[in-house]
mmCIF file of the N, C-alpha and C atoms, coordinates in Angstrom:
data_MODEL
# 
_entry.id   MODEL 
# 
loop_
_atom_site.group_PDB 
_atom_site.id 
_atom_site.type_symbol 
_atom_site.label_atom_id 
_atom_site.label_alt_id 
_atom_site.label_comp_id 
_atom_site.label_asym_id 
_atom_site.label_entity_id 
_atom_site.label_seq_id 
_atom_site.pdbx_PDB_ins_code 
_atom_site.Cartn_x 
_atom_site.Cartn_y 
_atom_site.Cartn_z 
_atom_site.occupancy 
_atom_site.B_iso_or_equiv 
_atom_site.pdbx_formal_charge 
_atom_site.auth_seq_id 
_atom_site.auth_comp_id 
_atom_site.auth_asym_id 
_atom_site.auth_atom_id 
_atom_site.pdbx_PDB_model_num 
ATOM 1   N N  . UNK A 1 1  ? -19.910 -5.218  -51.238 1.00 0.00 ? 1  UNK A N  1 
ATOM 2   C CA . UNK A 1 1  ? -19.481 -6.535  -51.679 1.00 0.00 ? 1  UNK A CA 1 
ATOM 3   C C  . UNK A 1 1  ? -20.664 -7.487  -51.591 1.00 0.00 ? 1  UNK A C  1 
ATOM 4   N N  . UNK A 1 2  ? -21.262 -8.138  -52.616 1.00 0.00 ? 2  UNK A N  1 
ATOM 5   C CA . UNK A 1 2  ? -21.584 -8.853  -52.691 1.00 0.00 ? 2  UNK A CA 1 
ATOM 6   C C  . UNK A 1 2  ? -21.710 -10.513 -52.709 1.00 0.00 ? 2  UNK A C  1 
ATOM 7   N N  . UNK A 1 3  ? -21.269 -11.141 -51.427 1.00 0.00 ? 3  UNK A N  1 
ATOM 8   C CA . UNK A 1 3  ? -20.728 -12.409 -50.415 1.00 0.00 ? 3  UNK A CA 1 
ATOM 9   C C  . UNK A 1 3  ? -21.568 -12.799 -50.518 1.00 0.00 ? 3  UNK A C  1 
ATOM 10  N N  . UNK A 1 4  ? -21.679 -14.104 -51.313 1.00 0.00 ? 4  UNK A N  1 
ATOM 11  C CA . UNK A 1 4  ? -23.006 -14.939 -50.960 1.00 0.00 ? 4  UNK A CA 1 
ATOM 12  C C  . UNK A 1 4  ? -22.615 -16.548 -50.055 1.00 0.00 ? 4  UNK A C  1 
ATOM 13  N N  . UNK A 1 5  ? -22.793 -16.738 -48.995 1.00 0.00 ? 5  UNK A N  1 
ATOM 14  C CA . UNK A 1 5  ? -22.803 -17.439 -48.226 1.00 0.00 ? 5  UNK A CA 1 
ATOM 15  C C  . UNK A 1 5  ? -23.948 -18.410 -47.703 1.00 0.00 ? 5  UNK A C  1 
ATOM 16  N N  . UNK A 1 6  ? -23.763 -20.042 -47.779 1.00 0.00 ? 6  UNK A N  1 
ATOM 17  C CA . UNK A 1 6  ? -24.803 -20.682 -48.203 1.00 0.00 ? 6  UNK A CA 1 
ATOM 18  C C  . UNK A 1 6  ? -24.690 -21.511 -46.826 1.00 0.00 ? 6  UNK A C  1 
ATOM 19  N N  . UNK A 1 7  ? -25.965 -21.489 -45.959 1.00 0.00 ? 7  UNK A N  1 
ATOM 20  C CA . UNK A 1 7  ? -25.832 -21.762 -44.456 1.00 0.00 ? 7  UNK A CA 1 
ATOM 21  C C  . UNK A 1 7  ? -26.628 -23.146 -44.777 1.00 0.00 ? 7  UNK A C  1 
ATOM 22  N N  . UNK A 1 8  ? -27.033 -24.285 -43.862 1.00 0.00 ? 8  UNK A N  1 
ATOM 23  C CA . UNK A 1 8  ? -27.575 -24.902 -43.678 1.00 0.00 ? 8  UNK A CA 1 
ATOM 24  C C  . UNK A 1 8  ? -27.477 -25.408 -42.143 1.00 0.00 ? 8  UNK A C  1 
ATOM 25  N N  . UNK A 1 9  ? -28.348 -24.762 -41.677 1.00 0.00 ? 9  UNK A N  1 
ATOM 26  C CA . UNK A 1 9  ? -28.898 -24.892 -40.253 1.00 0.00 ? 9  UNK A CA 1 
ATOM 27  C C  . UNK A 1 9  ? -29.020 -26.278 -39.439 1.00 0.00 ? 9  UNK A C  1 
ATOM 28  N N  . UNK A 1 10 ? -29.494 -27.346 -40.643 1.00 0.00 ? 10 UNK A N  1 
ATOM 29  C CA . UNK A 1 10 ? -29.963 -28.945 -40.107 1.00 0.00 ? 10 UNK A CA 1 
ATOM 30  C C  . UNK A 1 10 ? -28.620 -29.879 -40.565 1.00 0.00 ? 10 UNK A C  1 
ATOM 31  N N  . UNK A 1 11 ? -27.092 -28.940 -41.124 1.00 0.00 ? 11 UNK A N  1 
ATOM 32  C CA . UNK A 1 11 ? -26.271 -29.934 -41.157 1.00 0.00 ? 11 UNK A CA 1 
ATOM 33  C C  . UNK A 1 11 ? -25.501 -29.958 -39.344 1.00 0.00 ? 11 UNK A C  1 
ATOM 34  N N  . UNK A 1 12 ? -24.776 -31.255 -39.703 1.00 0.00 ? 12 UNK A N  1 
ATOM 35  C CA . UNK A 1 12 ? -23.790 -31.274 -38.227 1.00 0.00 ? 12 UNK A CA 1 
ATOM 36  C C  . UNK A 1 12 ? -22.954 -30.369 -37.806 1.00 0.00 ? 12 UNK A C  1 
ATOM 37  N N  . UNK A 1 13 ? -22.491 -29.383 -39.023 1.00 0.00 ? 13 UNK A N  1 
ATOM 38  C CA . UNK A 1 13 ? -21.342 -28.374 -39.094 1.00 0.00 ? 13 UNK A CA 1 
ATOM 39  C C  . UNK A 1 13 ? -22.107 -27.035 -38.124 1.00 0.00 ? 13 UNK A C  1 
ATOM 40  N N  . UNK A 1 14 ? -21.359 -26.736 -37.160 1.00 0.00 ? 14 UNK A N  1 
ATOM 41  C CA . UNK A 1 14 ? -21.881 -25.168 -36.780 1.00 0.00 ? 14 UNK A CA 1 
ATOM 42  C C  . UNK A 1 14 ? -22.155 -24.650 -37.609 1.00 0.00 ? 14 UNK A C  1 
ATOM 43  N N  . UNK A 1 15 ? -23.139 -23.770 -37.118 1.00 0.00 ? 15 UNK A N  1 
ATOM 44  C CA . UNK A 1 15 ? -22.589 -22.291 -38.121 1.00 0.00 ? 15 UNK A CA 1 
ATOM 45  C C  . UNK A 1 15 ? -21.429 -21.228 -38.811 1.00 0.00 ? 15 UNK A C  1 
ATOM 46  N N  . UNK A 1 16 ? -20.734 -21.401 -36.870 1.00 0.00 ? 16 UNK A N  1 
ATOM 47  C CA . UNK A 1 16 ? -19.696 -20.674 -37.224 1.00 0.00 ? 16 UNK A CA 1 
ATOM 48  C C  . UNK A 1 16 ? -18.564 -21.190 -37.769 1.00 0.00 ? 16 UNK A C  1 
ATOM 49  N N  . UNK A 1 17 ? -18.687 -22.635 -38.199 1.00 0.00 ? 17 UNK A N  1 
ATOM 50  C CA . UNK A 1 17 ? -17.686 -22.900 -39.078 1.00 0.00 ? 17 UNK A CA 1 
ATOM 51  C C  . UNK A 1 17 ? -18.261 -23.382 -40.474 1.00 0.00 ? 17 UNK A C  1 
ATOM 52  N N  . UNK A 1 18 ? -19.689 -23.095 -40.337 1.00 0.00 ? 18 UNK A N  1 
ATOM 53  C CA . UNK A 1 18 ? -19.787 -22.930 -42.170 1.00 0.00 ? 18 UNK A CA 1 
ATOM 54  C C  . UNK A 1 18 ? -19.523 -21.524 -42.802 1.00 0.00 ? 18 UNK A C  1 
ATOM 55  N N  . UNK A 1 19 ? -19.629 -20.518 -41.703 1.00 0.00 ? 19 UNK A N  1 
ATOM 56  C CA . UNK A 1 19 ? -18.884 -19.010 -41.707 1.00 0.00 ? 19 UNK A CA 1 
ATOM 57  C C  . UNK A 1 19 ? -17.718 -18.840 -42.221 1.00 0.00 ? 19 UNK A C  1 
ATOM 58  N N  . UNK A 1 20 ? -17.137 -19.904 -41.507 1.00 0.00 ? 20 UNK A N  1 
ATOM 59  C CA . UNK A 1 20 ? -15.751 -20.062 -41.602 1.00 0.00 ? 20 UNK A CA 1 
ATOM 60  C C  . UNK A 1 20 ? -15.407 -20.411 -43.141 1.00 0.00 ? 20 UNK A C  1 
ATOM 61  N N  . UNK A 1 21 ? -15.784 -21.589 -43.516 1.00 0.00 ? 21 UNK A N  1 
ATOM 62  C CA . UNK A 1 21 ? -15.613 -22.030 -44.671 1.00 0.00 ? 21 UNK A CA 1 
ATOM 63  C C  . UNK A 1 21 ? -16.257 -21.977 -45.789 1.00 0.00 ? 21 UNK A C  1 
ATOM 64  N N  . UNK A 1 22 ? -17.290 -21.075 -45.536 1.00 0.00 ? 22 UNK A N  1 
ATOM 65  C CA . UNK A 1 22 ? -17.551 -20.016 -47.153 1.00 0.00 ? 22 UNK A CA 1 
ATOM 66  C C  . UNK A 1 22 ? -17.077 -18.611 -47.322 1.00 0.00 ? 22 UNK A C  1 
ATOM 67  N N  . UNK A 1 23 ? -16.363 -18.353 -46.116 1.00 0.00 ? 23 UNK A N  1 
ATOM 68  C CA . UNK A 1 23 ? -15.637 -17.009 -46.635 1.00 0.00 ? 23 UNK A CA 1 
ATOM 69  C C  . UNK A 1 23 ? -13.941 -17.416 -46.987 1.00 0.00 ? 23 UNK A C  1 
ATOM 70  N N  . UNK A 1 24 ? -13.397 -18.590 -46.275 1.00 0.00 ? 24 UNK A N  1 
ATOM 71  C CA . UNK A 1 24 ? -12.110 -19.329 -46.518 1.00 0.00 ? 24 UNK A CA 1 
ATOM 72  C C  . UNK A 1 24 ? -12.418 -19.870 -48.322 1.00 0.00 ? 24 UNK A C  1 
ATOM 73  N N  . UNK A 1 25 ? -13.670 -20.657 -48.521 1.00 0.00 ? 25 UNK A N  1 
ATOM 74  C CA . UNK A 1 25 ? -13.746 -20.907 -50.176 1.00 0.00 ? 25 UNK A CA 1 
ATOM 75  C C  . UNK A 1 25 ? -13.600 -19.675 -51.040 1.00 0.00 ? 25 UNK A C  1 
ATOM 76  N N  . UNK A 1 26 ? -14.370 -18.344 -50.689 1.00 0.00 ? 26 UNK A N  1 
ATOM 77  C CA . UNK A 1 26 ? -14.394 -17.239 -51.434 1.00 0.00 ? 26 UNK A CA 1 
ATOM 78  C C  . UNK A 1 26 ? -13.276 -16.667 -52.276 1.00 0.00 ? 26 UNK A C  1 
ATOM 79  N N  . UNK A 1 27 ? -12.553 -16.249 -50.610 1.00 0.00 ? 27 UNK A N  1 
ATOM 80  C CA . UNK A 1 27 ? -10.869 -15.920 -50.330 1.00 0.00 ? 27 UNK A CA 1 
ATOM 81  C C  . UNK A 1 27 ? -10.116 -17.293 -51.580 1.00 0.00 ? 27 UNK A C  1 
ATOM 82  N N  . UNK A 1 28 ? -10.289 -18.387 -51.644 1.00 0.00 ? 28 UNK A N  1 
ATOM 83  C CA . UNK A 1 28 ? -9.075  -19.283 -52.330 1.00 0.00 ? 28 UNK A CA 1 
ATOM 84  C C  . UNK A 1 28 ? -9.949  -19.185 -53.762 1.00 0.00 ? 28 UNK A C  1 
ATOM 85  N N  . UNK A 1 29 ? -11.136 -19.041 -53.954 1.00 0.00 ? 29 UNK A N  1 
ATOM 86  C CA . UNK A 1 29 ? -11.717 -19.057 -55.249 1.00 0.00 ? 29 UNK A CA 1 
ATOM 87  C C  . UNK A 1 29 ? -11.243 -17.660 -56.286 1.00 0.00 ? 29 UNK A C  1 
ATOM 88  N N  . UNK A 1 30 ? -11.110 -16.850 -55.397 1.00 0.00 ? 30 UNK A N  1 
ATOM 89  C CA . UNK A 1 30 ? -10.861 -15.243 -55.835 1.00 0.00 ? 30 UNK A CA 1 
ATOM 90  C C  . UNK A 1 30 ? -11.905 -14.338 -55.745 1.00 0.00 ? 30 UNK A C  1 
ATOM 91  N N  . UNK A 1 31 ? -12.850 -14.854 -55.242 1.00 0.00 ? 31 UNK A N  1 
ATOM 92  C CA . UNK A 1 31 ? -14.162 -14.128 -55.004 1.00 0.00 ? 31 UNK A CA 1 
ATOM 93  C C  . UNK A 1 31 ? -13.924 -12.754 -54.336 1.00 0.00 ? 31 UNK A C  1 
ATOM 94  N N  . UNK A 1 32 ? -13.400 -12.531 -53.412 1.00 0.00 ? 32 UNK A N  1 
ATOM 95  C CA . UNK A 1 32 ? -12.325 -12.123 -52.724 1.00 0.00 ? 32 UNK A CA 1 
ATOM 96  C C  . UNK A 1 32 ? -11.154 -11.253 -53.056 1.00 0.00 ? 32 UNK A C  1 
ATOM 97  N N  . UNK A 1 33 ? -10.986 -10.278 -53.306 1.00 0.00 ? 33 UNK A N  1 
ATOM 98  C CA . UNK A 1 33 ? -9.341  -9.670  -54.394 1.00 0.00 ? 33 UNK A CA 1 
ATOM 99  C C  . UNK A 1 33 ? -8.692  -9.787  -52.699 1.00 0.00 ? 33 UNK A C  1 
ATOM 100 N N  . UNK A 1 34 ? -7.533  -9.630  -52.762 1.00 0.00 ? 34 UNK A N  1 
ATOM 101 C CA . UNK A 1 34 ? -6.618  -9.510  -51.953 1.00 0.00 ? 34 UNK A CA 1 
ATOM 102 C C  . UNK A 1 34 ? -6.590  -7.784  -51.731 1.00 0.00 ? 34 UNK A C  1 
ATOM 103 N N  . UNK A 1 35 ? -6.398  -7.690  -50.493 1.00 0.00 ? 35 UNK A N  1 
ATOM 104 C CA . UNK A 1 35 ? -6.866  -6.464  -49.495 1.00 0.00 ? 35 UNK A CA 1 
ATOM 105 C C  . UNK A 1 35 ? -7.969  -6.124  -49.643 1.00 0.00 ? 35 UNK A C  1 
ATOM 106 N N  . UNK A 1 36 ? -9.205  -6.586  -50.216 1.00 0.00 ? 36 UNK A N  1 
ATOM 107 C CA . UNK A 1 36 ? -10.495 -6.781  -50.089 1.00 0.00 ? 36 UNK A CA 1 
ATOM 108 C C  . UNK A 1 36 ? -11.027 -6.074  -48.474 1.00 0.00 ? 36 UNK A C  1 
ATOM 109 N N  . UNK A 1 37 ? -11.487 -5.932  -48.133 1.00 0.00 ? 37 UNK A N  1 
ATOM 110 C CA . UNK A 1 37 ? -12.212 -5.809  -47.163 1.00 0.00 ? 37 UNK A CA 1 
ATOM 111 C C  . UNK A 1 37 ? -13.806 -6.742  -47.071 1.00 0.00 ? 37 UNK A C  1 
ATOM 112 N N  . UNK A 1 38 ? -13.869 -7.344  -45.630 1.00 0.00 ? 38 UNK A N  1 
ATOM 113 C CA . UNK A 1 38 ? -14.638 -8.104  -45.901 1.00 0.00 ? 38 UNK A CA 1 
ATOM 114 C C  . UNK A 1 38 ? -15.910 -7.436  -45.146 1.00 0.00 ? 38 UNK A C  1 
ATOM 115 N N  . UNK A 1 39 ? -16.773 -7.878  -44.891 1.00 0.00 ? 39 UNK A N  1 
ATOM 116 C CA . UNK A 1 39 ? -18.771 -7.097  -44.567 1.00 0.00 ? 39 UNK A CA 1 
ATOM 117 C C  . UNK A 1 39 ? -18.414 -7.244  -43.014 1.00 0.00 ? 39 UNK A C  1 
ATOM 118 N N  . UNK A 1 40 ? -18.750 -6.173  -42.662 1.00 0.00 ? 40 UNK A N  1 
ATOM 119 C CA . UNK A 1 40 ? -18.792 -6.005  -40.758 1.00 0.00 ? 40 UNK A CA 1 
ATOM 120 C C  . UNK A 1 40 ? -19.793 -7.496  -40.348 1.00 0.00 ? 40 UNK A C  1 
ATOM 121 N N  . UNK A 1 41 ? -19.019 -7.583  -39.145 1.00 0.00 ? 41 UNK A N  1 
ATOM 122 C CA . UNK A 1 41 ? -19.447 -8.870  -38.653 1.00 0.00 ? 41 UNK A CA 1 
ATOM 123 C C  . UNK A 1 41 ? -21.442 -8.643  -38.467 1.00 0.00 ? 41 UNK A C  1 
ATOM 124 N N  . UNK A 1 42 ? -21.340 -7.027  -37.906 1.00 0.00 ? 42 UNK A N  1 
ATOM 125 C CA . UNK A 1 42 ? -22.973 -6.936  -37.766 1.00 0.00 ? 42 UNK A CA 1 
ATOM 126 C C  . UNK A 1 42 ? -23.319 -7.109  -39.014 1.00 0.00 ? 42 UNK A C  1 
ATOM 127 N N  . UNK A 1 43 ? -22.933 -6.596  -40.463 1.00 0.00 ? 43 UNK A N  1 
ATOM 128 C CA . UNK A 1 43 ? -24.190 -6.719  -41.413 1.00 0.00 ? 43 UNK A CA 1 
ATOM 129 C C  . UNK A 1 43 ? -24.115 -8.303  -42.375 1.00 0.00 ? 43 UNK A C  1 
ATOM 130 N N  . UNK A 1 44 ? -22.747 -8.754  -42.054 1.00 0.00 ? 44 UNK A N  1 
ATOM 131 C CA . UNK A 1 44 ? -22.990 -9.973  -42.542 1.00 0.00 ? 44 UNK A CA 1 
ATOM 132 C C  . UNK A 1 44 ? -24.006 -10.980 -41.797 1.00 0.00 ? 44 UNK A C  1 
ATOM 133 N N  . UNK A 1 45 ? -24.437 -10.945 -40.447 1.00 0.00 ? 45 UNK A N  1 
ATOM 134 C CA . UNK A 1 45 ? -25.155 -11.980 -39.707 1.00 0.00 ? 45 UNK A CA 1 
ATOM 135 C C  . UNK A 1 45 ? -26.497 -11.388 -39.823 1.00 0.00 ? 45 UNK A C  1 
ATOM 136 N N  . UNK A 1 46 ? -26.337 -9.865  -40.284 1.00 0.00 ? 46 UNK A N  1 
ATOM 137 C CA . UNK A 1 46 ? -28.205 -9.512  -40.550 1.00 0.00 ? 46 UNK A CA 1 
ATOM 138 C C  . UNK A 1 46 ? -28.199 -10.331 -42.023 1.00 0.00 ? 46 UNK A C  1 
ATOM 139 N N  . UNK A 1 47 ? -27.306 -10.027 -42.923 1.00 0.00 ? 47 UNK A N  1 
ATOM 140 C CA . UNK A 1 47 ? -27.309 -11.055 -44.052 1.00 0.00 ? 47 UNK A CA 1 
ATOM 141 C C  . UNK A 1 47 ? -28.072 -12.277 -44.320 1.00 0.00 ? 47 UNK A C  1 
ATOM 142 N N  . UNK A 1 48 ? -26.864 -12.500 -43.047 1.00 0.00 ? 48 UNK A N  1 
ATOM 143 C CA . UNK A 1 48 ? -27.337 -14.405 -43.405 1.00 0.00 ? 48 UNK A CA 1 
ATOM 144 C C  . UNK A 1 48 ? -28.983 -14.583 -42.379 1.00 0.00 ? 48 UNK A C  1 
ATOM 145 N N  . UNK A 1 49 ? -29.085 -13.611 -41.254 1.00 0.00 ? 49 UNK A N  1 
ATOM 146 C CA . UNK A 1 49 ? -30.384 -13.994 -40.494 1.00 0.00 ? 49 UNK A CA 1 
ATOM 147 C C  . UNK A 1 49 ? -29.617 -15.038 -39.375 1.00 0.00 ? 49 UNK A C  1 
ATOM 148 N N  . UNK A 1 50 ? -27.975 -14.980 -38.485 1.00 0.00 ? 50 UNK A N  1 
ATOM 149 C CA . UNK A 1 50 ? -27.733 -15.392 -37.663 1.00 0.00 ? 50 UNK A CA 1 
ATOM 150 C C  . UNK A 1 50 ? -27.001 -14.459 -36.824 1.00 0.00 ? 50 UNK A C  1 
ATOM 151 N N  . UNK A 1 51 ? -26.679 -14.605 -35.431 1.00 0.00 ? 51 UNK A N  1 
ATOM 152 C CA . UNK A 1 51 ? -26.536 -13.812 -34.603 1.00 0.00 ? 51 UNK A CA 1 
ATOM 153 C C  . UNK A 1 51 ? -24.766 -13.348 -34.757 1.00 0.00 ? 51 UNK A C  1 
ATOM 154 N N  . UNK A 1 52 ? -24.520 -12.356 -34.280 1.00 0.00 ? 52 UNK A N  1 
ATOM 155 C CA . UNK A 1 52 ? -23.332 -11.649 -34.575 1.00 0.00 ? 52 UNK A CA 1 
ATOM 156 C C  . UNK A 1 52 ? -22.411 -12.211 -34.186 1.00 0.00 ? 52 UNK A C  1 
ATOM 157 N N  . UNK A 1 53 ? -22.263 -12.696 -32.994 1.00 0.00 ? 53 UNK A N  1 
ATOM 158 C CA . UNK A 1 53 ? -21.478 -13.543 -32.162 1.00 0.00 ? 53 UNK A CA 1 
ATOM 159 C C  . UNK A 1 53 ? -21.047 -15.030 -33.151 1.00 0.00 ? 53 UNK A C  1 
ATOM 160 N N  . UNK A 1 54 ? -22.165 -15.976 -33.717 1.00 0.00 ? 54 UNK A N  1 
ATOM 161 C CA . UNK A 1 54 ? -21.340 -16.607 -34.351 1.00 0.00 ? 54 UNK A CA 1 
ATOM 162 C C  . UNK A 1 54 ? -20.783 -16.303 -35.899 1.00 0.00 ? 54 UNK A C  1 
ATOM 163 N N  . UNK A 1 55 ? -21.091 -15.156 -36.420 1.00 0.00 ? 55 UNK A N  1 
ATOM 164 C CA . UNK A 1 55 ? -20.014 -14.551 -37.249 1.00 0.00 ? 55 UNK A CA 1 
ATOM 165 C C  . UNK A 1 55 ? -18.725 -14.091 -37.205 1.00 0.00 ? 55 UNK A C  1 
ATOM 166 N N  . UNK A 1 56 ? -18.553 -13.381 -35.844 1.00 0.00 ? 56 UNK A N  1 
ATOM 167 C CA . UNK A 1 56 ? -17.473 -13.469 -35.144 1.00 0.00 ? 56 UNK A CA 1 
ATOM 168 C C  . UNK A 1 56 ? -16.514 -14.522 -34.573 1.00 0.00 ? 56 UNK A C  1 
ATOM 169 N N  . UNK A 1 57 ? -17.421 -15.410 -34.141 1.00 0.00 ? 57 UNK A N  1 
ATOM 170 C CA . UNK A 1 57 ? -16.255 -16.437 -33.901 1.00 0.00 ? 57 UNK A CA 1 
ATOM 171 C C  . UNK A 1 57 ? -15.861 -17.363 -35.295 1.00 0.00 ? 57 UNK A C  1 
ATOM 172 N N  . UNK A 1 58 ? -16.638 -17.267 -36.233 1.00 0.00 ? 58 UNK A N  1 
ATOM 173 C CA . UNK A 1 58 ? -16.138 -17.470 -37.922 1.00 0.00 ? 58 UNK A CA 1 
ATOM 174 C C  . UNK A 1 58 ? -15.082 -16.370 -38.465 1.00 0.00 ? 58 UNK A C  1 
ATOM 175 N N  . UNK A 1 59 ? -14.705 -15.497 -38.108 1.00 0.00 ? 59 UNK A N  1 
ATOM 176 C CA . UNK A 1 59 ? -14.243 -14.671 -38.822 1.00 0.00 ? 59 UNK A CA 1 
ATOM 177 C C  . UNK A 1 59 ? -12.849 -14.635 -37.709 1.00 0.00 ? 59 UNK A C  1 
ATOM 178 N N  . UNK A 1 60 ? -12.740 -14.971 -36.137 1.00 0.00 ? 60 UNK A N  1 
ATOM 179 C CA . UNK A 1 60 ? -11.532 -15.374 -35.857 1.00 0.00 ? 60 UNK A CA 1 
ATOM 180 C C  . UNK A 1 60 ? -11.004 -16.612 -36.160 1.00 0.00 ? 60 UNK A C  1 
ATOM 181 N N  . UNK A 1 61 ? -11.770 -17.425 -36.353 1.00 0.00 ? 61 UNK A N  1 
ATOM 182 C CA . UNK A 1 61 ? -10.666 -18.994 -37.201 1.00 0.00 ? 61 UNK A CA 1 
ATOM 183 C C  . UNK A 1 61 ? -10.322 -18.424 -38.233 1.00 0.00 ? 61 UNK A C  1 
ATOM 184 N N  . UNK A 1 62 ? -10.988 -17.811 -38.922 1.00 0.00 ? 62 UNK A N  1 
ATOM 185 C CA . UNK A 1 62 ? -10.320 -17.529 -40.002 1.00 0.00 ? 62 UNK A CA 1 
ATOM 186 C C  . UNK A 1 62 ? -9.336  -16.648 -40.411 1.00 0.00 ? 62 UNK A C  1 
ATOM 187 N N  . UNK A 1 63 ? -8.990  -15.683 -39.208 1.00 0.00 ? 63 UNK A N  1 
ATOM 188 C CA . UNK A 1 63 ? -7.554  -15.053 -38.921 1.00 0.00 ? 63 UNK A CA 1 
ATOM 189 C C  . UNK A 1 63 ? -7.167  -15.797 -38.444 1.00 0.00 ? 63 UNK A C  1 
ATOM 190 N N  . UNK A 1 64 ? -6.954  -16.848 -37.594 1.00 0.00 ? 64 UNK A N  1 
ATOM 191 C CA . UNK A 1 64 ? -6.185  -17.974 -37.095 1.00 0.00 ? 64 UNK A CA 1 
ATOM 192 C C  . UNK A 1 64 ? -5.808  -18.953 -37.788 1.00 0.00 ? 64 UNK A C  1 
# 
């Protein structure tokens, strides 16, 4: 899958909730099919070049 997720490091927003809310935009855009499977928390944060941990805590708000 090809997830493109657009970080900006020097805004006020964490990370893990710009995590949050470019995979939540994806998902409502259709980027996303439904039962999709989404990129392991490890290779999405080698992806983006941030640590695993706050991909993870992006990817539980967003089951929550």
């Amino acid at each position: 899958m090809d997830l493109i997720l657009e970080l900006d490091e020097r805004s006020e927003q964490p990370l893990h909730r710009q995590v949050y809310a470019g995979l939540r935009a994806a998902i409502l855009a259709g980027r996303v099919a439904p039962g999709q499977r989404l990129p392991s928390t490890r290779a999405l944060a080698e992806r983006l070049g941030i640590s695993r941990a706050t991909v993870t805590l992006g990817y539980e708000q967003l089951a929550s």
